[in-house]
C-alpha positions in Angstrom: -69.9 -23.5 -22.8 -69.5 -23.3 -26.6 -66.0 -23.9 -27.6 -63.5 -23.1 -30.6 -60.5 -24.6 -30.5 -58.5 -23.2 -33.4 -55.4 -25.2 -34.8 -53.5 -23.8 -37.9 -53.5 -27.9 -39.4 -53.9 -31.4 -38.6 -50.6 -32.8 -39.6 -49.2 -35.0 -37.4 -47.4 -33.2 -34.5 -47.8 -33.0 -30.7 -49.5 -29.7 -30.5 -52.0 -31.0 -33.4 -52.0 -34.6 -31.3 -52.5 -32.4 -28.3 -55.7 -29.9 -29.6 -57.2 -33.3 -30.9 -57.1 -35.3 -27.8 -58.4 -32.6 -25.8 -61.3 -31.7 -28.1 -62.1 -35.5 -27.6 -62.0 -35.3 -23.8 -64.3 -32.1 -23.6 -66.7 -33.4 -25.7 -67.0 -36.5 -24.0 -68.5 -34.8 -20.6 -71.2 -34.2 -22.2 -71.7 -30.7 -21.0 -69.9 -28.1 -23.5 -69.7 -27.7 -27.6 -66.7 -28.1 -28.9 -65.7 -27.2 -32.6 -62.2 -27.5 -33.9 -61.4 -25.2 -36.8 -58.6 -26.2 -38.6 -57.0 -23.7 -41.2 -55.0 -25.2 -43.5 -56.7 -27.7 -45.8 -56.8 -31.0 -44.5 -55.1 -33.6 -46.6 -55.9 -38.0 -47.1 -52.7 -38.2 -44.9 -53.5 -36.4 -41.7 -54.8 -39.2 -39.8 -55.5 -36.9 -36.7 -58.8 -35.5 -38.4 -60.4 -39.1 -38.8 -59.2 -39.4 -35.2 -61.8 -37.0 -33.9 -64.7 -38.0 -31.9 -68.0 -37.2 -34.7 -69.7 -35.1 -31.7 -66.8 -32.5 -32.1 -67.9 -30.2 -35.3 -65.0 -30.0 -37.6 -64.6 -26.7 -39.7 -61.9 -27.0 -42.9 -61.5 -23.5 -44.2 -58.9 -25.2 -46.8 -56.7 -22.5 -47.1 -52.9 -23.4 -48.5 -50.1 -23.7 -45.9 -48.2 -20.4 -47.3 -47.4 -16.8 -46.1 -50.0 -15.7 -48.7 -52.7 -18.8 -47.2 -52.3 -17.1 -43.8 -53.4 -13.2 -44.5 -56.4 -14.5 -46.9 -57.5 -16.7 -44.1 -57.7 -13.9 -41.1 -61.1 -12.7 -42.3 -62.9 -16.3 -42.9 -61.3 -17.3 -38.7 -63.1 -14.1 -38.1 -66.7 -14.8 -40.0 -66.4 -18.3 -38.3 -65.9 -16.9 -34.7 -68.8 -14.5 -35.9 -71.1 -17.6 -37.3 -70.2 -20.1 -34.2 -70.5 -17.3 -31.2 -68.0 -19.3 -29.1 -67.9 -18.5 -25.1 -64.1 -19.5 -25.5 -61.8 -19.0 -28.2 -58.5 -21.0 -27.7 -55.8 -20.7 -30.3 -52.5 -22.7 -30.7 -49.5 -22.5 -32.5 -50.3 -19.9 -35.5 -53.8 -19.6 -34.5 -53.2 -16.8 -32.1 -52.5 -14.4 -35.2 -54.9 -15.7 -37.9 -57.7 -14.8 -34.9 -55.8 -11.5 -34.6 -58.8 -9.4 -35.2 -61.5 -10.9 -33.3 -59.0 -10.8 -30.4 -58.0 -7.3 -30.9 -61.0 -5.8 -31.2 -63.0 -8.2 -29.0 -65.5 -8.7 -31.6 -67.4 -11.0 -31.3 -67.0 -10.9 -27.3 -65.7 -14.0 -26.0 -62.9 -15.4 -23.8 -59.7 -15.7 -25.7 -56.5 -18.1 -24.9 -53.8 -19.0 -26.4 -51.8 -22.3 -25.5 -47.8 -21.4 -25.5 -46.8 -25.0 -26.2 -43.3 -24.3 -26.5 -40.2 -22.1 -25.1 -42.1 -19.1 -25.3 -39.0 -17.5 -27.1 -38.8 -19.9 -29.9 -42.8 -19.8 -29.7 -42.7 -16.2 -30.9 -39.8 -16.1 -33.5 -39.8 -13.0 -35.0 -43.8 -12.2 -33.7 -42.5 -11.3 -30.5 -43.9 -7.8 -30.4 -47.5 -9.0 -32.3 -48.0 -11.7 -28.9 -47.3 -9.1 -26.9 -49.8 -6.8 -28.6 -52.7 -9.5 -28.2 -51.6 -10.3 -24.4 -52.0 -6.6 -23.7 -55.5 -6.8 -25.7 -56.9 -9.5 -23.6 -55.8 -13.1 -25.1 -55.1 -15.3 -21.6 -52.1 -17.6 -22.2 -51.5 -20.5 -20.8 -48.0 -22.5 -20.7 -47.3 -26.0 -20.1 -44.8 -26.8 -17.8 -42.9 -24.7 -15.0 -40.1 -24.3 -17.5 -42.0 -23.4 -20.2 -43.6 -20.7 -17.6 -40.1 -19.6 -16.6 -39.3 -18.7 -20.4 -42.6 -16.9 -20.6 -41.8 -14.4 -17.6 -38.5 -13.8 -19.3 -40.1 -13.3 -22.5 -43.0 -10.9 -21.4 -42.6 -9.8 -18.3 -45.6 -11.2 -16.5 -46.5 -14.9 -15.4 -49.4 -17.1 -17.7 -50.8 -20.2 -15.6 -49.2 -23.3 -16.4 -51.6 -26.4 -17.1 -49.2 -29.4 -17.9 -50.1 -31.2 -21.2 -52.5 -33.9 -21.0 -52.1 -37.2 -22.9 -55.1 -39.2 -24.3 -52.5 -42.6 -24.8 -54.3 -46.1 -24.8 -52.8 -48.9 -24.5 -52.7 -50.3 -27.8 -54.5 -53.9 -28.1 -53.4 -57.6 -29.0 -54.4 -56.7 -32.5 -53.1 -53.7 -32.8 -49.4 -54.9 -31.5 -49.7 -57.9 -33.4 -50.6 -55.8 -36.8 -47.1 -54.2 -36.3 -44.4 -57.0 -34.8 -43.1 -58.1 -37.9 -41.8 -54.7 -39.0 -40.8 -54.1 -35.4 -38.6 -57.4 -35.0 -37.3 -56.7 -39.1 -35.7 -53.7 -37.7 -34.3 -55.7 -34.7 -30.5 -56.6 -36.4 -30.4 -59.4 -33.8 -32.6 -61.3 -31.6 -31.2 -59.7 -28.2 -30.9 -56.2 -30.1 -32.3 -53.0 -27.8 -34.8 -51.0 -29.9 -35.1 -47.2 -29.4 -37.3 -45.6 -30.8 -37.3 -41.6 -31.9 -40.8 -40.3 -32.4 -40.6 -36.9 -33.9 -40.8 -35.0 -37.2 -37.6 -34.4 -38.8 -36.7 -31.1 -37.6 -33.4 -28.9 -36.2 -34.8 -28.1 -33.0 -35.4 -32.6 -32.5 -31.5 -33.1 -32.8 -31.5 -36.1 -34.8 -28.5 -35.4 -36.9 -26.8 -35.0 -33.5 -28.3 -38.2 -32.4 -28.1 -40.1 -35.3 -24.0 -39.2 -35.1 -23.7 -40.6 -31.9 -25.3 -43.9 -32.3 -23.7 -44.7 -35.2 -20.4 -44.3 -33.0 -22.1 -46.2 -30.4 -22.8 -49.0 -32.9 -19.0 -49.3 -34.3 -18.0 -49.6 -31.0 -19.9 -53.1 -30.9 -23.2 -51.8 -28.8 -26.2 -54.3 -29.9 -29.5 -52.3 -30.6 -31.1 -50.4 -33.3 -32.4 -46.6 -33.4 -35.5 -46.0 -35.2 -36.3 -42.5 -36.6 -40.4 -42.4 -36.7 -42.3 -39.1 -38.5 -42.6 -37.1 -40.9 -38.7 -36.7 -42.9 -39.9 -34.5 -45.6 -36.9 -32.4 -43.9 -34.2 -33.7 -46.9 -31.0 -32.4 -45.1 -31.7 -34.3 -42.2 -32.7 -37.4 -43.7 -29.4 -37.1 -46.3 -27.4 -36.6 -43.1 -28.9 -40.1 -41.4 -28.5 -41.8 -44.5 -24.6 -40.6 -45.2 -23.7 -42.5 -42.0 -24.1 -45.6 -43.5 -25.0 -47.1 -40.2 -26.8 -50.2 -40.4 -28.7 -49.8 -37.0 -29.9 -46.3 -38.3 -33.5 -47.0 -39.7 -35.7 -44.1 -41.1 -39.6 -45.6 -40.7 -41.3 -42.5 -41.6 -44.4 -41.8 -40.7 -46.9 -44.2 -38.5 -50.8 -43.4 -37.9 -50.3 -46.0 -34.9 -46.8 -44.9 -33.4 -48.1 -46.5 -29.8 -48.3 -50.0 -31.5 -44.6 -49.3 -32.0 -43.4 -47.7 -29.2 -44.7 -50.2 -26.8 -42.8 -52.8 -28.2 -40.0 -50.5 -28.0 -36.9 -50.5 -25.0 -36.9 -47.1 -25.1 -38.0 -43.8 -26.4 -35.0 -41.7 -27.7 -35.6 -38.1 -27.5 -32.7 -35.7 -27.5 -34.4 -32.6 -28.3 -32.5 -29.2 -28.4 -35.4 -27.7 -27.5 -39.0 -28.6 -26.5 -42.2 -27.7 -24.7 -44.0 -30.8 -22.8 -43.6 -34.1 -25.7 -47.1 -35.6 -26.1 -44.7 -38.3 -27.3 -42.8 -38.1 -24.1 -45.8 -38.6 -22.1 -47.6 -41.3 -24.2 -44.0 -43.3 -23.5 -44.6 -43.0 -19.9 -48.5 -44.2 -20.2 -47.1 -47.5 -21.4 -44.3 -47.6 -19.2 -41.4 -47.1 -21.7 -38.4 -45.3 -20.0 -37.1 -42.1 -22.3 -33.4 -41.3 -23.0 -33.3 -37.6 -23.1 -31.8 -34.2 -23.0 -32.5 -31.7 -20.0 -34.8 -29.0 -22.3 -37.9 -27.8 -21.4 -40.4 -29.7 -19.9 -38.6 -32.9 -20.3 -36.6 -32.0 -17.3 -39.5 -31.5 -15.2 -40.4 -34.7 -15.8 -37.8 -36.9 -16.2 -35.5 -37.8 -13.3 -32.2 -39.8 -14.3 -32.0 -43.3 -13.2 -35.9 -43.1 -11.6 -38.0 -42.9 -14.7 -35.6 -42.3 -17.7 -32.0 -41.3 -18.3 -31.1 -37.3 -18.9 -28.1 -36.5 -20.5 -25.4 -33.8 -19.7 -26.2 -31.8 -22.7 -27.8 -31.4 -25.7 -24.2 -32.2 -27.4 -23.4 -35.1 -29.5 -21.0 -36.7 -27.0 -23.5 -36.7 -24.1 -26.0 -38.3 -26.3 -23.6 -40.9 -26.6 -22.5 -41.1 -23.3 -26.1 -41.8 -22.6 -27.1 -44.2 -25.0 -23.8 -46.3 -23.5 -25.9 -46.0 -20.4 -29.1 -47.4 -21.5 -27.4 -50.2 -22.9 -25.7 -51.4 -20.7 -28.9 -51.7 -18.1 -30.4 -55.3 -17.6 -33.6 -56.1 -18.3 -34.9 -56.0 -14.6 -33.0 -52.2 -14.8 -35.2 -51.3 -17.5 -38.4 -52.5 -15.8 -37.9 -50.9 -12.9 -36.9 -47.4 -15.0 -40.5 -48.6 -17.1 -42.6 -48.5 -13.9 -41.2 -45.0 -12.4 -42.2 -43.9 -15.7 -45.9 -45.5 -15.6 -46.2 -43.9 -12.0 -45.0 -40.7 -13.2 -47.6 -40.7 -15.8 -50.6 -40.3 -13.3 -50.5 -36.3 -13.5 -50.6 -36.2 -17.2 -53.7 -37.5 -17.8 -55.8 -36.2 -20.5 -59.1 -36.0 -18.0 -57.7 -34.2 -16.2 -55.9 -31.6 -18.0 -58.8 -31.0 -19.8 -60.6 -30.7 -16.0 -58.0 -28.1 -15.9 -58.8 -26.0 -18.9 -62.6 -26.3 -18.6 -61.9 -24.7 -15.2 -60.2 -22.2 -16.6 -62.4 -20.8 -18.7 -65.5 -20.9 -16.1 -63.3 -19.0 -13.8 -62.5 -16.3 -16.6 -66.6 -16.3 -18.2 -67.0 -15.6 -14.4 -64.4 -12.8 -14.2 -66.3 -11.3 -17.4 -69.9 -11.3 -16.2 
């Protein structure tokens, strides 16, 4: 099969971490073309582009990230669907409206799906009606976790096949952990101090003003550890907020080509979300066998079973955050090993393989379907 996969931009982010790893795994069976057309222009920073394997063709249309970027770039997605002649056509995030006329109008003919990597409500936003439009016209979605499934009946009325994500995590080498220990023990306010890591963007919807509140209670009550925000904090309330607490064990890091490096040295991965789809983050944590303090939203609470592989708190409110970091720190180290290895066997689903097994299945079935 010949294959577009069609991401709005390669900034770091689990959908874009996502699109990437599974244009890697596709490629790599030797069988199918893959291109990745990314529409936004690609800057020196977005490491995810160099991390494409060189068989999978790259297309740049370089248009700016704006409103105005967006309509001029709906007819060059077309001419490059035109140019390519793709058997599948599969959009994420924003994609699924800048390939809104190819998939309206079924020209070129292909096989076109869209990726729902989110609650499908807050996936839509005020677009609701235009994703229902393209459902009705043909595009095949595809959700990502039973809960993320559940939220697309109630949003549209009709189930989508769910295809939990896939996660392409390596275990990061001797170098690569050694490259990195200095800043990690620097961050460490004593020798014995728990590290938790956040990996996330700075963003409402990731909670980390929320979070950031209640470990900077946890910390003036005496708790030893640290809590380090890692990605992009371009978000200027959020970071002021962080900052205003004046909490010592509150570290913004910023963002990390190489966040495995860090998070396997990590205790645990923080990640109370007030809303999500299925973490890449989330399941790179469980590849290395880092247990995940969390909130029960979307996938997460598929996945995560309190006191087996992780801890889930109440809510997604400040004062069950805190109630759960008291938890985590207050487990011993053979607690947190055995929490480590129900995560590492929980992992074995979420393999990148085979979710991309998954999708290549997929769209046989529906090129069949077609003929």
């Amino acid at each position: 099969m010949r294959i577009l996969e069609i991401v709005p931009r390669l900034h770091c982010g689990g959908a874009e971490r996502f699109v990437v790893d599974l244009a890697n795994e596709m490629i790599q069976t030797g069988e199918h073309e893959v291109t990745l057309l990314c529409v936004n222009r690609i800057l020196p920073g977005d490491f995810l582009a160099r991390q494409l394997d060189p068989a999978v063709k790259l297309i740049d249309l370089g248009m700016p990230e704006t409103m105005t970027g967006a309509i001029l770039a709906m007819l060059p997605v077309w001419n490059v669907i035109f140019r390519e002649c793709p058997d599948v056509v599969h959009t994420h995030l924003g994609g699924i409206q800048l390939a809104a006329f190819p998939e309206l109008f079924h020209r070129p003919r292909a096989d076109y799906f869209y990726t729902v990597h989110n609650d499908a409500f807050v996936d839509a936003g005020n677009r609701l009606w235009l994703k229902k439009l393209l459902f009705r016209a043909g595009v095949r979605p595809v959700t990502i976790s039973p809960e993320s499934e559940r939220s697309f009946v109630a949003a549209y009325g009709f189930h989508a096949p769910v295809i939990e994500n896939g996660c392409g995590a390596k275990v990061p080498t001797a170098a690569e952990l050694a490259a990195v220990a200095a800043e990690v023990r620097s961050w460490r306010s004593t020798p014995t101090s728990r590290l938790l890591l956040n990996i996330a963007r700075f963003s409402p919807q990731k909670n980390q003003i929320a979070q950031a509140r209640a470990a900077a209670a946890v910390a003036a009550a005496g708790a030893d550890f640290d809590l380090v925000f890692m990605g992009n904090d371009d978000d200027e309330e959020i970071r002021s907020a962080i900052l205003s607490l004046n909490c010592p064990r509150l570290h913004i890091a910023g963002l990390r080509s190489n966040p495995l490096a860090y998070l396997a040295q990590a205790d645990f991965l923080s990640l109370f979300s007030e809303m999500e789809g299925l973490p890449i983050t989330l399941l790179e944590s469980f590849a290395l066998g880092i247990p995940a303090c969390v909130t029960p939203v979307g996938g997460m609470k598929d996945l995560v079973h309190d006191g087996i592989n992780g801890l889930v708190s109440a809510d997604t409110s400040e004062d069950s955050i805190r109630a759960t970091l008291e938890r985590a720190l207050v487990l011993d180290a053979a607690e947190r090993a055995r929490l480590g290895e129900g995560a590492r066997a929980a992992f074995a689903p979420y393999s990148m393989k085979r979710c991309a097994e998954r999708y290549l299945q997929l769209f046989e079935q529906a090129g069949k379907t077609g003929e």
